[in-house]
N, C-alpha and C positions, 0 to 999 in steps of 0.2 A: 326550604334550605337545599341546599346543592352537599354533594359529597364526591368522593372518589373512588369507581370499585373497577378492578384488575377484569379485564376480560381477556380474549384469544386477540384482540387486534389492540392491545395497548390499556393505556387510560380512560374512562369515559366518563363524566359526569352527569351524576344523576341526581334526581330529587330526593331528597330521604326526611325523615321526622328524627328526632334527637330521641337517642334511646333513654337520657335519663335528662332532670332536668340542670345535672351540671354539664352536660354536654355544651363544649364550645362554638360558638357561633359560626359559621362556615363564611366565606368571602365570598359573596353575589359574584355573578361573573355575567356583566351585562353582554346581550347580545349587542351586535355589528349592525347598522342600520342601514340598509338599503344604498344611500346616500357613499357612507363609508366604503360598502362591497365594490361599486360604480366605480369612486375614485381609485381605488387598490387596484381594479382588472383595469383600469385606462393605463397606470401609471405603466404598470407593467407590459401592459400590449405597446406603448410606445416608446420600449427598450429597443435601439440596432440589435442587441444580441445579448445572451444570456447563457448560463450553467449555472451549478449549481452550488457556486462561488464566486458569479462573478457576473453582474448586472451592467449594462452601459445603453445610457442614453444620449443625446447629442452633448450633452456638456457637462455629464456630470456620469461618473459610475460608483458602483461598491461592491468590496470584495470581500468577503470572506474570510476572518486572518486566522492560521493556526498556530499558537506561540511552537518556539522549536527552545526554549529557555526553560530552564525550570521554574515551577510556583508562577507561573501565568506572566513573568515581568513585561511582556507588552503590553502590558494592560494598564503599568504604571502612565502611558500614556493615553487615557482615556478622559475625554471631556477635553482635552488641549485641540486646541485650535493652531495651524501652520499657514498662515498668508504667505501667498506667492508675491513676488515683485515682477516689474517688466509691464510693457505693454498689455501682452494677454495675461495673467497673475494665473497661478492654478494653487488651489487652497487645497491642505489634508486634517483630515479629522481621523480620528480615533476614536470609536462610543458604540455606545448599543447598535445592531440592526434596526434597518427603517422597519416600519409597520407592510410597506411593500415588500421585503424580502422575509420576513419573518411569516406572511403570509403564503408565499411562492414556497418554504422551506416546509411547513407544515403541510401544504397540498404533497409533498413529496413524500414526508412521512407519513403520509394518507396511503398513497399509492403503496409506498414500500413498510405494509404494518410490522415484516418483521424485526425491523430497527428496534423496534422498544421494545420487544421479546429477549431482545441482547442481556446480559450481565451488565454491562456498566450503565444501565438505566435505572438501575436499583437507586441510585445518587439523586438522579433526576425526581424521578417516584418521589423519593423524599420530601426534595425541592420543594415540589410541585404540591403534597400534603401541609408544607409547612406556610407555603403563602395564602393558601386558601385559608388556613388557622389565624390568620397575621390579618387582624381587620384597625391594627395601631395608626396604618398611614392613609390620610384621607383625600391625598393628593393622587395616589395610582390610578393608573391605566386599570380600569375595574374591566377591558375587553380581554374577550378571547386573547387577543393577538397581544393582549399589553400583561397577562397572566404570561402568556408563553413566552414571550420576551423576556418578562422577570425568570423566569423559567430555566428557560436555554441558556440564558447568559451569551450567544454569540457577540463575538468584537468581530467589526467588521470595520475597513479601513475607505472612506468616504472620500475622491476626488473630485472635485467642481472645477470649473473655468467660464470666465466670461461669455467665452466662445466656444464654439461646437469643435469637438477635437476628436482621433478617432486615435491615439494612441496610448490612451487612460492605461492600459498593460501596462507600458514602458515606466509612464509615469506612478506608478503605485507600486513597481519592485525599484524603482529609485529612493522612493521614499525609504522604500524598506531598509535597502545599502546603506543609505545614510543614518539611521535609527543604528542599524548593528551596527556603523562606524564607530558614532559616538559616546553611543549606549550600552553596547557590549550586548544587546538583546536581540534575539534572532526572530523570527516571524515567515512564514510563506502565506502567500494566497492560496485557498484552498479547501474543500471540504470539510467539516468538522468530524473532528473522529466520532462523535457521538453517532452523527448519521451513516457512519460507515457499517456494510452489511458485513459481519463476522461471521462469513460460511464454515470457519474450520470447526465451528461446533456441531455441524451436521457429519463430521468426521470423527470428531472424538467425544468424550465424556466430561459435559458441560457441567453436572454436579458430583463435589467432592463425595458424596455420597455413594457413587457410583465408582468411585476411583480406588481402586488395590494399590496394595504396596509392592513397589519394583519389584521383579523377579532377574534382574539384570546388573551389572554394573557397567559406567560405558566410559569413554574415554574422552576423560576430562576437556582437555582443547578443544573438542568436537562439541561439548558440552555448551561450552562458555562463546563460541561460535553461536551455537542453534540457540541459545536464551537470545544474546543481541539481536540475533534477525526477528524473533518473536518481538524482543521489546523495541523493534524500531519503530518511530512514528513514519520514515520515510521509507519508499519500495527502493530506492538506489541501494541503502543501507541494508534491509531488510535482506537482498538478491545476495550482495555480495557475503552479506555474513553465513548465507550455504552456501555460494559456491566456495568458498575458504575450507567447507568441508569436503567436500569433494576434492579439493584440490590438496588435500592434506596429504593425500595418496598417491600422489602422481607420480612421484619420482620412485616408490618402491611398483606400481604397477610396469610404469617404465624398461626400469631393472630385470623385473622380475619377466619382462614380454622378450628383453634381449636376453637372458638364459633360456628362455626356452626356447627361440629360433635357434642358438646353437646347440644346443642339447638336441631337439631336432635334426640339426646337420649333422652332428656326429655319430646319433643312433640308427640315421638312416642306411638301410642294408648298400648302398651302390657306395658309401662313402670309406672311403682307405687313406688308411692315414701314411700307405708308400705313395698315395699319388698325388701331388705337390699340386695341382690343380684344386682337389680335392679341400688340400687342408687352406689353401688360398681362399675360396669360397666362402670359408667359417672369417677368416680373417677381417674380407672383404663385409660381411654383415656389420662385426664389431667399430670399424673403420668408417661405415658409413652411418654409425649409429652415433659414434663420436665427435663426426662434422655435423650433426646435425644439432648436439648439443652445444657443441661451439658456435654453430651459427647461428643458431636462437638464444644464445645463454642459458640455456639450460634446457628441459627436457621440451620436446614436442607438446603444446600443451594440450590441443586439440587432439591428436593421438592419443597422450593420458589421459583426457574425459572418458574419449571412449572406450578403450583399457576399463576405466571406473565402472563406465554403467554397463559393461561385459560381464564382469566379475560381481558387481555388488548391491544390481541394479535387477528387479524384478518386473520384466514389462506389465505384467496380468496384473500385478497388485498396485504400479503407477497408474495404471489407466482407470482401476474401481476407485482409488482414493480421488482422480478427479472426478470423476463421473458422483461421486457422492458429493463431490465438497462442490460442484458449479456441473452441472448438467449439459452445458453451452461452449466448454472447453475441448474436449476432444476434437467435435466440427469446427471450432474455432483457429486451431494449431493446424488442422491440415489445410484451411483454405486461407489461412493468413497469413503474412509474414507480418517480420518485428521491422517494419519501415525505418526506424532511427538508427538500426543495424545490420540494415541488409540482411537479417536473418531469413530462410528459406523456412519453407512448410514441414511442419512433419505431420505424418500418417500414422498417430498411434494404433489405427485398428487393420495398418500390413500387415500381412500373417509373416515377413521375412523379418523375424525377430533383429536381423544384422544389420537390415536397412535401417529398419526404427534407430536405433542407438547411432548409427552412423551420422544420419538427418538431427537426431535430438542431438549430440555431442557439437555438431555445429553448428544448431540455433542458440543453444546454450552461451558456446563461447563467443560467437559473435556479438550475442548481445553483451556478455563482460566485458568483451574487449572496448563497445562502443560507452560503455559505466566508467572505464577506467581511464580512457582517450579521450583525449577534448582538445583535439589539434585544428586550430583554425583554418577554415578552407576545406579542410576534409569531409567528404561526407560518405556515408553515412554519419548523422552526429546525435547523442543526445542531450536534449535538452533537462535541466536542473526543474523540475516542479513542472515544466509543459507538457512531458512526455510521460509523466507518471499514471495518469491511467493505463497507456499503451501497456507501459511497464508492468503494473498492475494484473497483469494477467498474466506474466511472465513469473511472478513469482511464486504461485503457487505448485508448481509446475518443477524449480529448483528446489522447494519446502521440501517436497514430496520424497525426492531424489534424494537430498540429503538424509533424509529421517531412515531409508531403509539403508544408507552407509554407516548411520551412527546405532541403528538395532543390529546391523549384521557382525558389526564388530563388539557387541556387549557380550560380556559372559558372566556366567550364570552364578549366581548367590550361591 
């Protein structure tokens, strides 16, 4: 008999003897035959191209789907069949992953053990305990690959054509348009959250057991901000719901930067309020702070970031929350830019604390500007689900920034 026991790199099964003799019968889990292995590594080695959502062969691909609806309703279309018409017809399905993807997905989670180390594996754990128990249906997939199938539960969304086509992409977010047309159900191509690495537990405190009771109270908006970008399934969603925190500020940092240039002017020893040059000067600051809110509609906004992470922004304690939370980030920001927004490098480890903020304040807002812009023709531009890994790394980066805005302004119980 086979079992399940919890190791450092996930689930493994092993042989075991039934401790009592009500102990229930375990589910054989036949191995993969040589034969089977053969065909999986061919099918897959004659894909044009691949990730890890998205397979394409000369006439046929499969992708990945991540519902964006609640209680899974793309799912409602699964086992449906979509014949194309025309000449060349292009068919879609909706169903379980192939046994060739479900096998590519699993070598991943090989590679990467500490995906099932995560919290929301616990669900999975379950799963995976309860089918091995469940010896009712005698039709299963008794393989590796057909337990883990039942398993995962992945929907993936299936395109074929007669003929060899190379724009299967275009074709499978058409499909998708048309479902949410109709359907009112949303879907992207995409990753499955379950396989997503959740580094921010290497930052904070993964068991309630470990968790104290606030010592703080913080400010509500700021609050209900940082929950949404937490519970965003998307990095668009996730970015913008910090930088809203950040940007809560702006117009009082603003304000508060134009009193103190004239307060400055006025304290300063050479200024006299008989010499009309003098009191011009102060005028001239306020005048020119004023076109510029008129001619942006409102405050400089790139200026207020910066204002922000002057004021409320701790460089030494951003740079250890990444370096803890992805190790690969710091080198990453100074010799990358964000391509889809012309953002520039920053050098978190300059010793000129002004540069850093100055460099961060404009990567920051360029990449918002390029989340919120989507003017045709324009480029830099981003892309809806294409550029989300780039993004991806962008956010953790705004997480960080936010959190020490919304701790500096808590007070104390």
């Amino acid at each position: 008999m086979r079992g399940l026991e919890d190791t450092e790199n996930g689930l493994v099964l092993r042989a075991r003897q039934p401790v009592n003799p009500t102990d229930r019968a375990v589910r054989e889990i036949a191995p993969l035959t040589e034969q089977d292995i053969e065909e999986i590594i061919n099918t897959l080695n004659a894909t044009t191209s691949n990730t890890e959502s998205s397979f394409h062969w000369r006439d046929r691909a499969e992708f990945t789907i991540v519902s964006l609806s609640p209680y899974r309703d793309f799912e409602r279309l699964e086992a449906v069949e979509f014949p194309g018409q025309g000449d060349n017809p292009v068919t879609f399905k909706v169903g379980p992953a192939s046994k060739e993807v479900v096998a590519y997905l699993l070598c991943y989670i090989g590679q990467n053990p500490e995906i099932t180390r995560q919290p929301r594996w616990t669900v999975t754990r379950m799963r995976i305990r309860r089918i091995l128990l469940d010896n009712g249906d005698t039709d299963r997939d008794d393989t590796i690959l057909g337990v883990a199938k039942e398993a995962l539960s992945f929907t993936t969304l299936h395109v074929s054509s007669k003929k060899p086509r190379s724009d299967f992409g275009v074709l499978a977010n058409s499909f998708l348009f048309h479902v949410a047309y109709n359907m009112d159900v949303a879907a992207r191509i995409g990753i499955d959250p379950l396989l997503e690495l959740r580094r921010i537990d290497r930052v904070r405190r993964a068991s309630a057991r470990s968790l104290d009771a606030p010592r703080q109270t913080y400010t509500p908006d700021l609050v209900h901000h940082y929950m949404m970008g937490v519970a965003a399934e998307v990095p668009l969603l996730e970015y913008l719901s910090y930088y809203h925190i950040a940007e809560h500020y702006f117009e009082k940092v603003f304000n508060d930067d134009l009193v103190e240039q004239v307060r400055r002017g006025i304290t300063d020893p050479s200024f006299s309020v008989r010499r009309a040059r003098d009191v011009q000067a102060i005028i001239s600051i306020v005048r020119r702070s004023q076109r510029q809110v008129k001619e942006e509609g409102g405050v400089n906004e790139q200026r207020a970031l910066q204002l922000v992470l002057e004021r409320f922004v701790d460089i030494t304690r951003l740079v250890n929350d990444l370096s803890t939370y992805d190790s690969t980030l710091i080198d990453y920001y100074k010799t990358n830019e964000v391509a889809f927004a012309g953002a520039g490098r920053v050098d978190l480890g300059n010793s000129d604390e002004d540069a850093i903020r100055s460099a961060l304040a404009k990567r920051i807002y360029k990449v918002r500007n390029a989340l919120v812009h989507a003017k045709d023709g324009e480029l830099p531009k981003y892309a809806p689900f294409g550029h989300d890994a780039e993004l991806s790394r962008e956010v953790p980066l705004m997480r960080f920034v936010a959190e020490q805005i919304i701790i500096l302004h808590g007070k104390a119980l």
